[in-house]
VMD Tcl script that draws the C-alpha trace (Angstrom):
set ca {
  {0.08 23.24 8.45}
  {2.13 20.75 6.29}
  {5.57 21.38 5.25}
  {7.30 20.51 2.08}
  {8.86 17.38 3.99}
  {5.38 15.86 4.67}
  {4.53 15.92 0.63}
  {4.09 12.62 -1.44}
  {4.87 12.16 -5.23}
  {4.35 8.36 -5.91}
  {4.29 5.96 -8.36}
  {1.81 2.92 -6.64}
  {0.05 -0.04 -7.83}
  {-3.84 -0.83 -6.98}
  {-4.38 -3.77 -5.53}
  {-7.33 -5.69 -4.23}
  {-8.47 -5.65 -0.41}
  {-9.36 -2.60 1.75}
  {-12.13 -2.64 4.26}
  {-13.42 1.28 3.40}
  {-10.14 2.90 1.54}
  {-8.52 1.30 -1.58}
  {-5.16 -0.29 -1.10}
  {-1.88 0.56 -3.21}
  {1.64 -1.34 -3.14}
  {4.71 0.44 -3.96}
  {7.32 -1.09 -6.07}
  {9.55 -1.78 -2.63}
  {6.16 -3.83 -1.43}
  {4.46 -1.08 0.74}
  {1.09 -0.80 1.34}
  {-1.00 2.10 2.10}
  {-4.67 2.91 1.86}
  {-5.62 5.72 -0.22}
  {-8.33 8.41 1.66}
  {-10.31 10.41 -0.28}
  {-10.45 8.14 -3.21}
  {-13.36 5.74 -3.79}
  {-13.00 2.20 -2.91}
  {-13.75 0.54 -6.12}
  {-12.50 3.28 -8.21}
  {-9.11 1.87 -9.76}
  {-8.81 -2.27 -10.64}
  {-6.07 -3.89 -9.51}
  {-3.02 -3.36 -11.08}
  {-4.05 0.31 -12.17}
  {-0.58 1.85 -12.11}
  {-1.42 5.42 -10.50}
  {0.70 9.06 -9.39}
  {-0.32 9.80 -5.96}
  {0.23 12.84 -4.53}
  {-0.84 14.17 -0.94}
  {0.66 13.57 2.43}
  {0.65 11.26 5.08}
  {-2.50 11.16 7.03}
  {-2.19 12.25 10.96}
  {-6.09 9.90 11.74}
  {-7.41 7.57 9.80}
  {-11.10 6.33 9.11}
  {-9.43 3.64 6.65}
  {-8.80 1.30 9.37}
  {-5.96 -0.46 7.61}
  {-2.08 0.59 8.00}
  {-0.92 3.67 7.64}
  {-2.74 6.13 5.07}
  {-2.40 9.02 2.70}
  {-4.82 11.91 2.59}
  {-5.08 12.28 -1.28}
  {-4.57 15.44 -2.80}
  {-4.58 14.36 -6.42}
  {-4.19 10.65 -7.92}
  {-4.15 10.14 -11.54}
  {-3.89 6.94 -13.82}
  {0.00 6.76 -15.09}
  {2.44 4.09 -17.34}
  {5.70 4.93 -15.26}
}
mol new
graphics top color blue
foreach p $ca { graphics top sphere $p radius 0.5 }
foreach p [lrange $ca 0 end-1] q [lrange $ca 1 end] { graphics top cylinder $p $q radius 0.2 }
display resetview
């Protein structure tokens, strides 16, 4: 079961690449892959609230991934 602690609330940028998962950059340079979210969905630069938790396995194949709860298009 996930605890409070393992919870994500971010601000992230789209941005192009991923080989199955879309990719996100945060505004300190990370990148994740997004699961659960369709590969084209956003455009780069789509400014998006992410919030879900850090996923234990991956099928994203591409750095270390969240397991999207809910994402939503944002202007923070």
């Amino acid at each position: 079961m996930d605890s409070i602690q393992d919870s994500l609330d971010m601000v992230v940028t789209a941005i192009s690449g991923g080989i199955i998962c879309p990719l996100v950059q945060t505004v300190d340079g990370e990148t994740y892959s997004l699961m659960r979210v369709p590969k084209n969905k956003y455009p780069p630069g789509t400014r998006l609230r992410v919030r879900g938790h850090w996923a234990e396995a991956s099928t994203c194949q591409q750095g270390q991934s969240i397991m999207v709860m809910q994402i939503e298009e944002t202007r923070d």
